[in-house]
C-alpha positions in Angstrom: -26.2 46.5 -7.8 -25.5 49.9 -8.1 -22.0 50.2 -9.1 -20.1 53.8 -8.9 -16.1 55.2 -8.5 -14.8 57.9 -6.9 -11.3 59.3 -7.1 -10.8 60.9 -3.4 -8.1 59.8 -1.6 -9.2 56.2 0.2 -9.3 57.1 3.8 -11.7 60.3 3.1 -14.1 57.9 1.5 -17.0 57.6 3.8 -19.0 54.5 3.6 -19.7 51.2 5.5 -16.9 49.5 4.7 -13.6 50.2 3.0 -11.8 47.2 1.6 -8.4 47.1 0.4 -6.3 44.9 -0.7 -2.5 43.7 1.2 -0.2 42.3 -0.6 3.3 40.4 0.4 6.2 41.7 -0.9 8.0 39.0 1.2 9.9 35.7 0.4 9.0 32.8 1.9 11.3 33.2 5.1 10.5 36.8 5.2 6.7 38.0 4.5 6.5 41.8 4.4 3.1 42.5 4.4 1.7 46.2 3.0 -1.5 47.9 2.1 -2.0 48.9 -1.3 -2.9 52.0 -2.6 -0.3 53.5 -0.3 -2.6 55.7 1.6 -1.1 56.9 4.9 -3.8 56.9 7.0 -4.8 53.5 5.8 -1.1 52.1 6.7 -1.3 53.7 9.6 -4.6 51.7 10.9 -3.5 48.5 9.8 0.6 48.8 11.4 -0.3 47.4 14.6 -2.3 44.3 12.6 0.4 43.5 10.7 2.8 43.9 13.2 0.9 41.7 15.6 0.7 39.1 12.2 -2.7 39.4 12.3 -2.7 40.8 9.0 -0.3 38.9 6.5 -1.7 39.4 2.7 -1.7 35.5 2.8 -4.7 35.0 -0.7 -8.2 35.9 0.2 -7.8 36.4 4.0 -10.1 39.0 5.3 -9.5 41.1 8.6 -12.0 43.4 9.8 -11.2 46.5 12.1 -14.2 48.7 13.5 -13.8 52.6 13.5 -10.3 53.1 12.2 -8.6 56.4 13.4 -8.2 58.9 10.5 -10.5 57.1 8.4 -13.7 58.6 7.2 -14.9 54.7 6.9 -16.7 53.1 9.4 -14.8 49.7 9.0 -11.8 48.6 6.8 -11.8 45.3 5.3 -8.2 44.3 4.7 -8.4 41.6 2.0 -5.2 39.5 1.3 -3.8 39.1 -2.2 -0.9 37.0 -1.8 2.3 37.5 -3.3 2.8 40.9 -5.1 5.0 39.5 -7.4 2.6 36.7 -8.8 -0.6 39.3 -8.3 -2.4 39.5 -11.5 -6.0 40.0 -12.3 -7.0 36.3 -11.2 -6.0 37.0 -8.1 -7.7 40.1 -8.1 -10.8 39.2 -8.8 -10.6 36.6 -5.9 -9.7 39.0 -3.8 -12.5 40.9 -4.6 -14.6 38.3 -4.5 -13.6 37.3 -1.0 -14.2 40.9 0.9 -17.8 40.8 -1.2 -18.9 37.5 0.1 -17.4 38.2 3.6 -19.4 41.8 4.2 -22.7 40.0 2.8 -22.4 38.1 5.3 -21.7 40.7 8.1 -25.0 42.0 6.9 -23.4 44.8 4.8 -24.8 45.8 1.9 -22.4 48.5 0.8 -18.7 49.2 0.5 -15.9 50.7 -1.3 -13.3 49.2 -3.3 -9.7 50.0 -3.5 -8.1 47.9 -6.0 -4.2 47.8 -6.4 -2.8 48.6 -9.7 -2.2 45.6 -11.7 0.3 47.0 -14.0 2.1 50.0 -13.0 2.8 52.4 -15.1 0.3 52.3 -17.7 -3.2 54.3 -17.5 -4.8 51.3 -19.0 -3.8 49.0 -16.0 -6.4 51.6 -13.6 -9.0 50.4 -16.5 -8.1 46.8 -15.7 -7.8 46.5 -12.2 -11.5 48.3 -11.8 -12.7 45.6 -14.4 -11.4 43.1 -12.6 -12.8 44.5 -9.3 -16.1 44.6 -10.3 -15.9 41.3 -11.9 -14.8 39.3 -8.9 -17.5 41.7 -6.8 -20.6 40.6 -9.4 -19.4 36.9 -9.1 -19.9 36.5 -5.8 -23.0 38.4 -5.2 -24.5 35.2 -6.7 -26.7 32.9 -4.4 -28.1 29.6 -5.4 -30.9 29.3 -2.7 -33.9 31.0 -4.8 -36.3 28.9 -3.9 -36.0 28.7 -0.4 -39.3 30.1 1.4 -36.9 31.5 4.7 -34.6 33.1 2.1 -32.6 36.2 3.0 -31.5 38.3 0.0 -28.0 39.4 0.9 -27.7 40.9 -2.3 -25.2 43.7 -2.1 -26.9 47.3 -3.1 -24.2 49.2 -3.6 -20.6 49.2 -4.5 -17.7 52.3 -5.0 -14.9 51.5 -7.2 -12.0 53.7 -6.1 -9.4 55.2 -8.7 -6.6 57.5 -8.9 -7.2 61.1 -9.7 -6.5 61.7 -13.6 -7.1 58.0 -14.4 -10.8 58.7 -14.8 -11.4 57.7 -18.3 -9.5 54.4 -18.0 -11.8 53.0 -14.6 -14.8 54.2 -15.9 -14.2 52.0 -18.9 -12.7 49.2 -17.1 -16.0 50.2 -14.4 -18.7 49.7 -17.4 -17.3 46.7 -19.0 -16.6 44.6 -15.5 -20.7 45.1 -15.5 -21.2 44.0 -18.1 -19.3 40.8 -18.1 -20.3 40.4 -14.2 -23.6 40.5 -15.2 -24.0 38.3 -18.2 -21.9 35.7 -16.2 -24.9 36.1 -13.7 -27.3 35.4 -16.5 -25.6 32.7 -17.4 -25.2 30.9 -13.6 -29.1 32.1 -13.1 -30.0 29.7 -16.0 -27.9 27.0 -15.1 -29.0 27.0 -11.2 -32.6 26.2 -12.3 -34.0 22.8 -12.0 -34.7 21.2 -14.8 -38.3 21.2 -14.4 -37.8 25.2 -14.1 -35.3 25.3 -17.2 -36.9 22.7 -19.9 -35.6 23.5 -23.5 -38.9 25.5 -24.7 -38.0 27.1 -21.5 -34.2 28.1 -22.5 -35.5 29.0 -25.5 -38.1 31.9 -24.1 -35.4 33.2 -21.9 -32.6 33.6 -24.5 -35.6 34.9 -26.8 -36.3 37.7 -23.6 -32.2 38.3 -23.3 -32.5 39.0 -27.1 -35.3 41.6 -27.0 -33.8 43.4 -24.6 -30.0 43.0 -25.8 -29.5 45.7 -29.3 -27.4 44.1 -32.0 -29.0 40.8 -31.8 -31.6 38.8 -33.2 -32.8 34.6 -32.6 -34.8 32.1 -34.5 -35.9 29.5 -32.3 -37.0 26.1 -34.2 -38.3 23.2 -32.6 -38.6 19.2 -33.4 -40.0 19.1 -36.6 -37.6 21.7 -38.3 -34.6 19.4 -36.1 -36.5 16.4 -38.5 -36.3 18.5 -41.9 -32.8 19.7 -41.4 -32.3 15.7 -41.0 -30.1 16.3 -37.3 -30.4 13.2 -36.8 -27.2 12.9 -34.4 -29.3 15.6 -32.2 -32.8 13.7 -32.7 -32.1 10.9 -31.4 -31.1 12.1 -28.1 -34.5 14.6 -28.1 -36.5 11.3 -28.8 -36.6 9.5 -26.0 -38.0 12.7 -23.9 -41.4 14.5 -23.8 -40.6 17.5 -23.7 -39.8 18.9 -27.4 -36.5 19.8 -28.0 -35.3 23.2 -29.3 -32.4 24.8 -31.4 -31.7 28.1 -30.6 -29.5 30.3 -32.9 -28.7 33.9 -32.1 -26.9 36.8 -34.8 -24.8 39.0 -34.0 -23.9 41.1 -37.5 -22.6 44.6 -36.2 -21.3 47.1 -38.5 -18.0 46.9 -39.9 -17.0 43.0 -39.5 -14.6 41.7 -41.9 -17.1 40.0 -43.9 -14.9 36.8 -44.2 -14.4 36.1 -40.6 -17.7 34.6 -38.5 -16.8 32.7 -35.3 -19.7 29.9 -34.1 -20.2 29.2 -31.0 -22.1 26.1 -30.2 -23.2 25.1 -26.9 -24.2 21.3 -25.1 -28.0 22.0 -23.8 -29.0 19.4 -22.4 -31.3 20.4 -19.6 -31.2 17.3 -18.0 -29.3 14.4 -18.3 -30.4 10.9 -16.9 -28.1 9.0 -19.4 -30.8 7.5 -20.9 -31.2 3.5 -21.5 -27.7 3.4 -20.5 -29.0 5.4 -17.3 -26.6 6.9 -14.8 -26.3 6.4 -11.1 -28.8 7.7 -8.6 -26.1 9.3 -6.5 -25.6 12.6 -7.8 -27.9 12.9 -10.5 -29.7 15.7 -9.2 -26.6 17.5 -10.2 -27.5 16.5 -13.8 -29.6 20.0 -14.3 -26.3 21.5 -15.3 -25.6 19.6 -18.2 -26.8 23.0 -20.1 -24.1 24.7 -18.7 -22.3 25.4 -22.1 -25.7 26.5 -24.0 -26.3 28.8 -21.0 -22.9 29.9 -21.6 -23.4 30.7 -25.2 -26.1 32.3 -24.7 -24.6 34.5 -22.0 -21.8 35.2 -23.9 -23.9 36.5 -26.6 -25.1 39.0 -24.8 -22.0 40.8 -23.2 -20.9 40.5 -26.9 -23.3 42.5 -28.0 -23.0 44.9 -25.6 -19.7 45.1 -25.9 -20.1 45.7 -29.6 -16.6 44.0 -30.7 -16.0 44.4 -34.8 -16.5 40.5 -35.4 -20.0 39.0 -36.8 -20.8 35.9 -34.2 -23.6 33.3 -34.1 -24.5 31.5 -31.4 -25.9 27.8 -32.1 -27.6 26.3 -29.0 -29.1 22.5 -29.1 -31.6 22.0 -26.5 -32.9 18.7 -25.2 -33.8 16.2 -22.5 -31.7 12.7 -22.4 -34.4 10.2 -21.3 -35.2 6.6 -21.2 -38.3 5.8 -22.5 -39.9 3.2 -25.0 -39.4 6.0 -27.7 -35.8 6.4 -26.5 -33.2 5.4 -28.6 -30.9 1.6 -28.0 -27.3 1.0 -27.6 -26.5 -0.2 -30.8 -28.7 1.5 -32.8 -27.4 3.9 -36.1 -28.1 7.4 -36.6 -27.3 9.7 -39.7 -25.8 13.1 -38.1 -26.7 16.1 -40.6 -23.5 16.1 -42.2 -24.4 12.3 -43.9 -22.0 10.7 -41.5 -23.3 7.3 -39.3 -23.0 7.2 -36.0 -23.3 3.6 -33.7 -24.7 4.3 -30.8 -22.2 2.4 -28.2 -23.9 4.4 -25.2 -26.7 6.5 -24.7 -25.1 8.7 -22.0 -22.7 10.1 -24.3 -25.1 12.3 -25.7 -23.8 15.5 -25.6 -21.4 15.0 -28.5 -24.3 13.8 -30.7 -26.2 17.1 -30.2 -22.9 19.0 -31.0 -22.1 17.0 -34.1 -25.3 18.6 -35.8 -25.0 22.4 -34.1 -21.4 22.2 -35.5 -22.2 20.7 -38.8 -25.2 23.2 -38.7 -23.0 26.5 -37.7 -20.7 25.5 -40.8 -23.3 25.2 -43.2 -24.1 28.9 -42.1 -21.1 30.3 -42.9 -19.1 30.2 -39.8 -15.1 30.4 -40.6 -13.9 29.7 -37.1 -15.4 27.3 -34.2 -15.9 26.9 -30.3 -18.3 24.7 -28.6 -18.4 24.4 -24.6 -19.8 21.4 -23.2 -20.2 19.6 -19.7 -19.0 16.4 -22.2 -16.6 14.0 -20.0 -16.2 12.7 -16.5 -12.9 11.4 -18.3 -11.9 15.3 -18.3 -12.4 15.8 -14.5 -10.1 12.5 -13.9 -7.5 14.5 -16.2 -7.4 17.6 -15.1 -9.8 17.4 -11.6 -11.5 20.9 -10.8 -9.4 23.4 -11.6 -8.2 23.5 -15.4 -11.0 23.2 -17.9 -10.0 21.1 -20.9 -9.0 22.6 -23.9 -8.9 20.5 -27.6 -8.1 22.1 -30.8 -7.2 21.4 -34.4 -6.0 24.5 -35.0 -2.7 26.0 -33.7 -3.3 29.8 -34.3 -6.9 29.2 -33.0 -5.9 27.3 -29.5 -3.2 29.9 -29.1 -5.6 32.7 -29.5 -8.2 31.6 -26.8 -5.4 30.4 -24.3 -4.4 34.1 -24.4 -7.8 35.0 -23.9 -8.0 32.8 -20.4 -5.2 34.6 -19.4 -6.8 38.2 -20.2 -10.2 36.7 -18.6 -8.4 35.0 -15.6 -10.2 31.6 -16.2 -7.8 28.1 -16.4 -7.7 26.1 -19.3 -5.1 23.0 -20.5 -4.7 22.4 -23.8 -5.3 18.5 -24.3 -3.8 16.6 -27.4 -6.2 15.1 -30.2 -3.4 12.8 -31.9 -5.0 11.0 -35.2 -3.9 7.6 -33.5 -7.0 8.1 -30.8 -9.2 8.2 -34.0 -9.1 4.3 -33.8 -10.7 4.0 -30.5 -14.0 5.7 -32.5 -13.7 3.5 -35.0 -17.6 1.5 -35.7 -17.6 -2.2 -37.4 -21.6 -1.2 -39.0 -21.6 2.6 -39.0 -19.7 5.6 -40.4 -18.1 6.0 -36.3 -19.0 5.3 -32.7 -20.3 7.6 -30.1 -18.0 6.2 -27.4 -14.6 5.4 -27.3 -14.7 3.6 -24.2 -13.0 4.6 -20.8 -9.2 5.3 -21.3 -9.0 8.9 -22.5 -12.6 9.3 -22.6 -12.5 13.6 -23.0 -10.1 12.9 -26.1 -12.3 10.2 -27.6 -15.1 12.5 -27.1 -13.2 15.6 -28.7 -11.7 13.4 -31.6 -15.8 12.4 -31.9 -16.3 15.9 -32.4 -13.5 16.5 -34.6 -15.6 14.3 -37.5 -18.0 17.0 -37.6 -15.6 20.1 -38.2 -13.5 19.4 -41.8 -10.7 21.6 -41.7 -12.5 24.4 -40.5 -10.1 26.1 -37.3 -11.6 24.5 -34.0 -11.7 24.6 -30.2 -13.7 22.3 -28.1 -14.0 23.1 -24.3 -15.1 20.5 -22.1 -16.0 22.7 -18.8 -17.4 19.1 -17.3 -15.3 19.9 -14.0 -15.3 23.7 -14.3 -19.4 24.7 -14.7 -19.7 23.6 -11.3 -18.9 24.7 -8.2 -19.3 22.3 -5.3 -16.9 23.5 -2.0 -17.2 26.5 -0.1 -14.5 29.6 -1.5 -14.5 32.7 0.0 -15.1 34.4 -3.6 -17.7 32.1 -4.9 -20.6 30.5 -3.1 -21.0 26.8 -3.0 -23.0 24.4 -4.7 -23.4 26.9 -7.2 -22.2 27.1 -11.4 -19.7 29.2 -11.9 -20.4 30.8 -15.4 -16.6 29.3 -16.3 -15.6 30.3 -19.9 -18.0 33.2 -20.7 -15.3 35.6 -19.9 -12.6 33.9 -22.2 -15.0 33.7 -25.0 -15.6 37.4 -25.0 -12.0 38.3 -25.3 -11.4 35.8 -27.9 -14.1 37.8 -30.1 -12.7 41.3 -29.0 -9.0 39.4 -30.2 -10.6 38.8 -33.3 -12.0 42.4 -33.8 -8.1 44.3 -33.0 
């Protein structure tokens, strides 16, 4: 997408479509619907809208008027933001998001932008409503159906960021950095939308070894199953076993110039490119969807890229443990033991809690490389979905400063995240009568089981464990993001936790 500003008053702008954004200044009893920016001629077309109610700034409702007098446009989108006293950059991006997916589907592949200050009074805030713009705009150009042989491509083509006059510097930053985060949240949901017979782990491994030659500041080492054997991972074998297709861990550098050289954040990512559950194999219902259990590798790897790009003072390594979970006769058994890397014995209680046994070893792994500070994402728990249900990720940490630090990153990224408590008393629910531990803690609180699992594998080393399980994906129509489609969740927050670390 061709992505551009301009700094002329809104309603000389010509183009397809102008969008802008109305907000309520209301209360409740008494909505009071206006147009921001405060254009004249752009309050002027919508009066008679909003007068008649058709127009009300209610979130993400879009209103489309043809040839609007005094307008250079050809159409005006007017995109609701909801309340202008709770309107922050979430919303924004919604918003944006919503008057994007709306004119691809009006067949419009180009259109301007006029996004309401976020912050008034500060230069910066013109940076950050423009990155947020573009941001929300990127998200939703996604599309899921790639393999469909009557496929349209309503891609957009083209799209004008507008700013104020004398504000240039600010929007052309906040311009270049809401591509780059749009776009490497693009990467990310592109590699999680593949089937899993079109995303294998030798697979994964070739395309984050492509983002990497193309991405300065970064390097990979990809190894495969017999180095996972030598660097006895045996917590992460034993879930590779049981499949055909080999299993790869993928670890990418970022080193840049002038990084505190005792600070080095590792981020370690769930790939699992397909999870049937193994012996203890899931339900046919809805294990199609079971492609996206890569989602937090994908994110990782994504993530490592708009770092890089971004060029943040920190030094970050991403670890990434790709495998299959299959049932086979090489498969591993309920009640077998396996030795993680770090010495420690695991019982397997259930072979479809996997994706802690692959982290066990990238964590242990990232440690022995250095790494002061920790984050893994994961599609880990159903458990977290029945906690927190689609909207708030789950958040686990045993570090204060750490948990505080990347829930002020969501709120700078406009993603939702909970923090969830990891008491020591939930430790006895892991708690193995042959082995070191257990892999599964059984069903009541099954995402804090899982992230007190985890929690072995980390010392005292500051931690945060995400478990996106109800967040990667999403499944209902929104007018900012299309359906059945991943949503690139926690890429975002992750970047401005590294650029928190660099100030």
């Amino acid at each position: 997408m061709k992505t551009t500003t301009s700094y002329a008053a809104p309603s000389t702008i010509a183009t397809e479509c102008l969008a802008i954004v109305v907000l309520d200044h209301g209360d409740k009893d008494n909505p009071n619907p206006l147009v921001s920016p405060a254009d004249a001629a752009l309050q002027a077309a919508a009066a008679n809208l909003i007068a008649a109610k058709e127009v009300t700034g209610k979130a993400n409702e879009t209103i489309l008027l043809h040839a609007p007098a005094g307008v250079a446009a050809k159409r005006i989108l007017f995109v609701g933001g909801g309340k202008a006293a709770n309107f922050t950059g979430f919303e924004l991006r919604r918003a944006a998001g919503s008057a994007a997916r709306y004119l691809k589907s009006k067949g419009i592949r180009s259109f301007a932008f006029a996004a309401p200050l976020l912050d008034t009074g500060l230069d910066a805030s013109f940076g950050d409503s423009a990155k947020s713009s573009v941001e929300g705009i990127y998200v939703a150009d996604f599309d899921p159906n790639v393999y469909q042989t009557d496929r349209k491509d309503q891609s957009l083509e083209a799209v004008t960021i507008l700013g104020p006059a004398g504000c240039e510097k600010a929007v052309e930053r906040g311009v270049a950095e809401g591509v780059i985060l749009g776009e490497s949240q693009n990467f990310t949901r592109d590699l999680v939308n593949e089937p899993s017979n079109r995303m294998t782990p030798t697979i994964l491994a070739d395309r984050a070894q492509a983002m990497v030659a193309e991405t300065p500041g970064l390097s990979i080492e990809v190894m495969g199953g017999d180095e996972i054997q030598a660097m006895k991972m045996g917590a992460f074998w034993s879930v590779a076993q049981g499949s055909a297709e080999p299993p790869r861990l993928i670890v990418i550098r970022y080193s840049p110039q002038g990084a505190a050289a005792d600070v080095k954040l590792g981020l370690v990512g769930k790939a699992v490119t397909f999870d049937t559950g193994g012996i203890s194999i899931k339900p046919a219902d809805g294990m199609e969807k079971m492609k996206y259990d890569m989602a937090g590798g994908a994110t990782m790897i994504g993530a490592m890229r708009a770092i890089a790009l971004l060029q943040p003072a920190v030094n970050v390594m991403a670890v990434v443990c790709a495998t299959e979970n299959m049932p086979s006769g090489t498969a591993q058994k309920p009640g077998d033991v396996q030795i993680a890397m770090s010495g420690k014995s695991i019982e397997i209680i259930n072979t479809d809690a996997e994706g802690r046994l692959v982290l066990a070893d990238g964590l242990h792994y990232a440690k022995e490389q250095g790494c002061t500070h920790l984050v893994d994402a994961a599609t880990l728990t159903g458990a977290v979905v029945v906690a927190l249900g689609f909207v708030n990720a789950g958040l686990f940490s045993n570090n204060d400063a750490l948990a505080d630090s990347f829930l002020a990153a969501t709120k700078r990224a406009g993603e939702k995240f909970w923090r969830m408590p990891i008491d020591e008393e939930y430790r006895e629910s892991i708690k193995s009568s042959i082995a070191d531990i257990v892999n599964s803690g059984g069903r009541w609180g099954g995402s804090v089981t899982a992230a007190m699992f985890l929690k072995e594998f980390v010392g005292d080393t500051p931690w945060a464990h995400l478990d996106i399980a109800g967040t990667a994906w999403m499944e209902e129509t929104k007018p900012w993001i299309a359906a059945k489609s991943p949503t690139g969740l926690a890429l975002r927050s992750l970047v401005e936790l590294v650029r928190g670390m660099a100030k």
